[in-house]
C-alpha positions as CSV (number, residue, x, y, z in Angstrom):
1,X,43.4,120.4,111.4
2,X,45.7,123.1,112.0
3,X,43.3,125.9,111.0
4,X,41.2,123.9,114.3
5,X,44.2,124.2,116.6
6,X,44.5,127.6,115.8
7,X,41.0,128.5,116.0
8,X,40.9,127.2,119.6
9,X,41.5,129.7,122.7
10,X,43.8,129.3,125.2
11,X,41.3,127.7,127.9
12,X,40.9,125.3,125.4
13,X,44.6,124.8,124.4
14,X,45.4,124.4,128.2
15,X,42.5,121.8,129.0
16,X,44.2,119.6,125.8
17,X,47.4,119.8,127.1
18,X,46.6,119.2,131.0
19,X,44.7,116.0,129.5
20,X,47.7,114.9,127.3
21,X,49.9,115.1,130.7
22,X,47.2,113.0,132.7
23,X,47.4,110.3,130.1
24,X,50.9,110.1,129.7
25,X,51.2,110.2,133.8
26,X,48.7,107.2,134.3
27,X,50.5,105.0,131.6
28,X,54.2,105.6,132.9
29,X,52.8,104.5,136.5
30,X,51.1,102.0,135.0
31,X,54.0,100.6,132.9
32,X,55.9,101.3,136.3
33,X,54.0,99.0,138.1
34,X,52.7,96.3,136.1
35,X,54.3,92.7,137.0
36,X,56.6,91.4,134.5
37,X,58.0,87.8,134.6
38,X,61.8,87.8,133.7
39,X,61.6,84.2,133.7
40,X,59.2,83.6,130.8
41,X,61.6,86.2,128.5
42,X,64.4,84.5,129.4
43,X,62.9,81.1,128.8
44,X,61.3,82.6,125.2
45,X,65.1,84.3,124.5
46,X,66.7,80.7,125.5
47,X,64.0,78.7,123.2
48,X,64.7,81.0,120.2
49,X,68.5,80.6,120.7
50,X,68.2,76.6,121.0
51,X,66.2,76.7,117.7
52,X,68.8,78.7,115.8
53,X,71.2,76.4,116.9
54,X,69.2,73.6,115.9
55,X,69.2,75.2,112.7
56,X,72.3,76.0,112.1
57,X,73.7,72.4,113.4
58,X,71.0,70.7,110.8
59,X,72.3,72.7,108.0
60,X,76.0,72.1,109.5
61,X,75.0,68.6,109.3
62,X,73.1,68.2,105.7
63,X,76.1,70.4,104.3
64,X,78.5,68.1,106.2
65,X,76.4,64.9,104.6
66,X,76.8,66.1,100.9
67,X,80.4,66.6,101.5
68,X,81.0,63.1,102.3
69,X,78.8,61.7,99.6
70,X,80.8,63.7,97.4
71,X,84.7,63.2,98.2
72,X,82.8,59.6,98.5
73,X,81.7,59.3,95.1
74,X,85.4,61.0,93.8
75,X,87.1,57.8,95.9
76,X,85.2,55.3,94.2
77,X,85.8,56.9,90.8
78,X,89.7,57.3,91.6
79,X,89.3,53.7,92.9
80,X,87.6,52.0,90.1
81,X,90.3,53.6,87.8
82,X,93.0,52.4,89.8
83,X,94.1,56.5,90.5
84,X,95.2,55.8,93.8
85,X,98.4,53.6,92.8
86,X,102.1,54.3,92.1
87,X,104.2,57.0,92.5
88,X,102.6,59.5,91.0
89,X,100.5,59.6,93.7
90,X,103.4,60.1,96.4
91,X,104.1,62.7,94.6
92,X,100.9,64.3,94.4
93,X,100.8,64.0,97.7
94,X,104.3,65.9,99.0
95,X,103.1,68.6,96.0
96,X,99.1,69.1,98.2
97,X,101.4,68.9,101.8
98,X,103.9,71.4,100.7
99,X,100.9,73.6,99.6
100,X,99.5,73.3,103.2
101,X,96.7,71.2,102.2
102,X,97.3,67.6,104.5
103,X,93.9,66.0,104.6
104,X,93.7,62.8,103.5
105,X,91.2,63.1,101.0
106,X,93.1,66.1,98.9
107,X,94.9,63.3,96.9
108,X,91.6,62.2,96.2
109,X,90.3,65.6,95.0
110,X,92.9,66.7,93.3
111,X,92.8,63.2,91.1
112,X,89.7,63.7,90.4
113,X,90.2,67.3,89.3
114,X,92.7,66.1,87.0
115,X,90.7,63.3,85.6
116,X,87.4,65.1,85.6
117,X,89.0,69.3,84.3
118,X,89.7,68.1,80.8
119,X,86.4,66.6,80.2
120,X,84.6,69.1,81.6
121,X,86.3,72.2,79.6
122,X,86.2,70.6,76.6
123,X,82.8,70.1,76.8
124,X,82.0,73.7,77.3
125,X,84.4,74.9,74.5
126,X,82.3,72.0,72.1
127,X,79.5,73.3,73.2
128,X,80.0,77.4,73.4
129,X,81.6,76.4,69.6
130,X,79.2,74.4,68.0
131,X,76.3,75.0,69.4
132,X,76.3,78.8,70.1
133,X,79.2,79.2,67.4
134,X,81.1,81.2,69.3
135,X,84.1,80.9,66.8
136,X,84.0,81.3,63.5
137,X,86.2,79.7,61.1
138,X,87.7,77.0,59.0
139,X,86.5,73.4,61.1
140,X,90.1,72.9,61.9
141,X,90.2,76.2,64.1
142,X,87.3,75.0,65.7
143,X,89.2,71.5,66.7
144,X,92.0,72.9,67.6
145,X,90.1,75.6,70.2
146,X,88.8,72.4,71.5
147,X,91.8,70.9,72.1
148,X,93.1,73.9,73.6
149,X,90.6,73.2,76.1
150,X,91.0,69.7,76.9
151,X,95.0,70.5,77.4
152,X,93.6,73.5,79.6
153,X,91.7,71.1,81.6
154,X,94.7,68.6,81.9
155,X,97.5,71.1,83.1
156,X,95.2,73.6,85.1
157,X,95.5,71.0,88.8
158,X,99.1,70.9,88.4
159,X,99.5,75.1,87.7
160,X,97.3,76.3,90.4
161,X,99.1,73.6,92.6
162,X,102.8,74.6,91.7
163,X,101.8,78.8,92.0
164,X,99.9,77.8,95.7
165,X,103.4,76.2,97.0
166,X,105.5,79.3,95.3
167,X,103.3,81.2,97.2
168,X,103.3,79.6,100.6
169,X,106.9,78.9,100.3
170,X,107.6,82.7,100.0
171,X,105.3,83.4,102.9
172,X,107.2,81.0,104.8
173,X,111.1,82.5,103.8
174,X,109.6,86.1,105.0
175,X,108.5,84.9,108.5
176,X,111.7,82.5,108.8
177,X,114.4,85.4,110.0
178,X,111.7,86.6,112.8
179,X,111.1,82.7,113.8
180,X,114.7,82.6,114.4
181,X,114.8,85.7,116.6
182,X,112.0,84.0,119.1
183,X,113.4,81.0,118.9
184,X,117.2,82.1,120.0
185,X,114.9,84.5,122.8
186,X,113.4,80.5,124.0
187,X,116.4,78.8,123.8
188,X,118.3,81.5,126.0
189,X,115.5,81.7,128.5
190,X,115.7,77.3,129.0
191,X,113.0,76.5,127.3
192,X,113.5,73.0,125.5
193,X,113.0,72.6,121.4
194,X,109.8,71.7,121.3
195,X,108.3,73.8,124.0
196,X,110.6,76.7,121.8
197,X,109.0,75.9,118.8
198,X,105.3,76.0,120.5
199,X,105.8,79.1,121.8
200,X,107.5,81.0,118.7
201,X,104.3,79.2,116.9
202,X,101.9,81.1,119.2
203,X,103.9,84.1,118.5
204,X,103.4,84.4,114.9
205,X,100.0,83.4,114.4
206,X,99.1,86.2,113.3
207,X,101.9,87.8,111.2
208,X,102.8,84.3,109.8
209,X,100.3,81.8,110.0
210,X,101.8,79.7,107.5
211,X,105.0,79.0,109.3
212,X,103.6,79.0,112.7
213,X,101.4,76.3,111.8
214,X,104.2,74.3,110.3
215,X,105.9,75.2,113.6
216,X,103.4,73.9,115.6
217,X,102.9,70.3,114.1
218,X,106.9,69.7,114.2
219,X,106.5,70.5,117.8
220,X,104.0,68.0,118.2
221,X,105.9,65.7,116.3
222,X,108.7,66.3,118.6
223,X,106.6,65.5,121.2
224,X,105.2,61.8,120.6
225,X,107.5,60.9,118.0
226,X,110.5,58.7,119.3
227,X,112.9,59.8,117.3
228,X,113.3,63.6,117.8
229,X,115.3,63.5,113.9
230,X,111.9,62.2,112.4
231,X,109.9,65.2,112.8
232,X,112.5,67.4,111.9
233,X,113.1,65.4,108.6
234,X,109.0,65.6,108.1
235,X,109.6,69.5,108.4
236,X,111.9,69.6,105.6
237,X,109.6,67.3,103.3
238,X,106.7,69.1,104.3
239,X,108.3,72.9,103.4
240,X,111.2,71.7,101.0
241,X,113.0,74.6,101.5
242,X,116.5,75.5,101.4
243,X,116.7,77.6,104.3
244,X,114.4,75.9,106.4
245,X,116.7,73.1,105.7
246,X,120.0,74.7,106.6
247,X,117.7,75.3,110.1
248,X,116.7,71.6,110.6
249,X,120.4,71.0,110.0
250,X,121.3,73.0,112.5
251,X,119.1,71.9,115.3
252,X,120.1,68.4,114.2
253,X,123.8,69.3,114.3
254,X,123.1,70.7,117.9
255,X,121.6,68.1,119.5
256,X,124.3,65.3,118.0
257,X,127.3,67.2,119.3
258,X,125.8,69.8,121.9
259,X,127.0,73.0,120.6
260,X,125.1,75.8,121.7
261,X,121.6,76.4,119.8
262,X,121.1,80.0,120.7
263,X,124.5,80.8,118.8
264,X,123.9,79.3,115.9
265,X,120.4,80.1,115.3
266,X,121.3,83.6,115.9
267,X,124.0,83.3,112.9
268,X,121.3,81.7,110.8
269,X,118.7,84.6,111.9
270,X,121.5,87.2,110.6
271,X,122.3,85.4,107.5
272,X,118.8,85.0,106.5
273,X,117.7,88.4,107.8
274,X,120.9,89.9,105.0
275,X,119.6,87.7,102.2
276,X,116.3,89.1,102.7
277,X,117.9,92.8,102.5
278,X,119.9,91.8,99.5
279,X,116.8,90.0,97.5
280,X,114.6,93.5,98.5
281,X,117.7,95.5,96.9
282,X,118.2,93.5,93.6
283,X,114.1,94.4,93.3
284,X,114.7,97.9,93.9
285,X,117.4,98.1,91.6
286,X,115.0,96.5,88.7
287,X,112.6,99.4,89.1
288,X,114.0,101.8,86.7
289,X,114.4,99.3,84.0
290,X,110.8,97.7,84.7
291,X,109.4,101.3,84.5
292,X,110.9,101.9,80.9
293,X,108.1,100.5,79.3
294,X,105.1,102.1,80.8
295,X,107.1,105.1,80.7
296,X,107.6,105.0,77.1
297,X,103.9,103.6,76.5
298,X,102.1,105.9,78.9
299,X,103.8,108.8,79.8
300,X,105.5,109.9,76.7
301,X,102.8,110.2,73.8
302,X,100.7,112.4,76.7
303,X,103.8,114.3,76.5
304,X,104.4,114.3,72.9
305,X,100.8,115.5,72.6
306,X,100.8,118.2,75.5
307,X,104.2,120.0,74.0
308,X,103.7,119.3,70.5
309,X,99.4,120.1,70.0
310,X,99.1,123.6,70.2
311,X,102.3,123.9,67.5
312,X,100.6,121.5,65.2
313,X,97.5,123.1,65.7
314,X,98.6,126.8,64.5
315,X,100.6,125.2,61.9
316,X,97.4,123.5,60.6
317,X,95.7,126.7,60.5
318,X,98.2,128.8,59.3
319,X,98.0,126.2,56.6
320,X,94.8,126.7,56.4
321,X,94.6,130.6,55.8
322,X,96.6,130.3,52.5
């Protein structure tokens, strides 16, 4: 094809690329001027979006449906067993609030976790140990593997419970000294406590999300509840921390005997802001004894070996040449 091209002369080359032009002319005018109906394409773009909505609302839906026939089926298991009575499950219950988790079907959940975890690992170790003999050993090594299990299953709800409210409640000490700071800015500008706590809650949506949502029900609470001590009390149950107690304290102690808010939350803020300091100091202060170990594990054989190769290496051939 090329060999053609460059076989052809230049009357012939020029005659090609005039007709090339032509063509492309006629279609751009013709693209220019054909009629196009916006309406159709906005009708076909509208149709394809109301069918991936239908879509995604159907599988919204069928994934909604097997959610409720599950957590159903888990309340009439906890139900039939009689899970859902005594104070265990009061407990249970402050334990999944504090860990930010207040539906009303976590108790349910988390019963059934407990109920169902121990069966259900147990049943894998039986079967990864005698059916696929996994271990090896005398058959009371195999029982007590087993066992292991089932006690894994058992305690597992309550540890991953009890590290998910360590967790939150450290999230929530970090954010409390810069809650405080808003909320002495709110109360100096007039804003009441619950309009305060709304606003601070809006402020730290994003760098504490934790707090600002506990922040944000108490001011609800605050709102429709008719005693103003109730949702503060709630707040304290609901965090069950120390310093957001000394807080609720506070606020309570300020609206009993009208002392000023904005002076006491701004001690608070500075007391709380100085414990943070202090706890970030005793970890610094840890560092070179927590270091001693990989130090001495890591960093010292490489050592050893880097001063002390090449002289055990000549020695091991002079050795050698006698």
């Amino acid at each position: 094809m090329l060999q053609q091209i460059t076989d052809m002369g230049p009357d012939a080359l020029i005659t090609a690329t005039a007709g090339l032009v032509a063509f492309l002319t006629v279609f751009a005018v013709w693209q220019a001027l054909i009629r196009r109906d916006p309406l159709s394409t906005r009708a076909r773009s509208i149709g394809q979006h109301r069918e991936n909505l239908k879509a995604g609302m159907l599988k919204a839906n069928a994934n909604r449906f097997q959610r409720v026939e599950t957590l159903s089926f888990m309340r009439r298991v906890t139900e039939r067993l009689n899970l859902l009575k005594g104070e265990h499950v009061q407990k249970a219950a402050d334990k999944l609030m504090q860990a930010g988790w207040r539906s009303k079907d976590a108790v349910v959940v988390f019963l059934f976790l407990k109920l169902s975890l121990p069966f259900v690992l147990g049943g894998v170790a039986a079967l990864f140990i005698y059916g696929f003999g996994v271990v090896q050993g005398l058959p009371m090594v195999k029982l007590l593997v087993a066992m292991v299990a089932v006690l894994a299953g058992a305690y597992l709800p309550d540890v991953v419970l009890a590290q998910v409210v360590k967790k939150r409640r450290l999230k929530l000490q970090r954010g409390l000294p810069d809650a405080l700071d808003l909320l002495v800015i709110c109360a100096e500008s007039g804003l009441a406590l619950d309009a305060a706590l709304g606003r601070v809650s809006r402020e730290l949506s994003r760098s504490a999300p934790e707090l600002a949502d506990e922040l944000s029900l108490t001011a609800v609470e605050l709102g429709f509840q008719p005693d103003r001590r109730t949702a503060l009390t709630n707040l304290i149950k609901r965090t069950d921390l120390p310093s957001i107690r000394g807080v609720v304290n506070t606020l309570m102690q300020t609206e009993k005997y009208g002392t000023p808010l904005a002076q006491s939350l701004r001690v608070l803020a500075a007391e709380y802001r100085d414990e943070r300091m202090l706890k970030a100091e005793e970890k610094a202060a840890k560092l070179p004894a927590t270091l001693t170990v990989p130090l001495i594990v890591f960093i010292l054989p490489t050592l050893f070996i880097v001063l002390l190769g090449p002289a055990i290496l000549k020695a091991i051939d002079g050795l050698g040449g006698l």
